[in-house]
Phi, psi and omega in degrees: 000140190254168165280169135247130204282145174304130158268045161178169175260082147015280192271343145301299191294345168301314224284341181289304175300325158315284210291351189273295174316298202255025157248349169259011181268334189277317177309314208254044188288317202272032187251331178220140192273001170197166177277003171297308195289297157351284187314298244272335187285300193303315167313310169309335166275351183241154174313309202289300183288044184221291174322339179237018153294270192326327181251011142287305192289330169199107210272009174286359187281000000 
């Protein structure tokens, strides 16, 4: 069986989804007193994660 080589870096693209997250946690520093309180603001703005709140709470979705 051959492999197929990767169309991205894993671990590049994380380190990017990191660092995007803590250069607008820095912008929006005097709004949260931590970067817990951020992550938890950001979540709360997305579809996705709300959607998968949602199938924890109820697992018949």
């Amino acid at each position: 069986m051959e492999t197929k080589a990767k169309t991205f870096d894993c671990v590049e693209m994380k380190r990017k989804a990191q660092e995007m997250l803590q250069d607008e946690f820095d912008s929006r520093r005097q709004e949260f007193a931590t970067f817990t309180e951020f992550l938890n603001a950001k979540a709360k703005e997305s579809d996705w994660v709300a959607s998968i709140l949602g199938r924890f709470s109820d697992p018949s979705k």
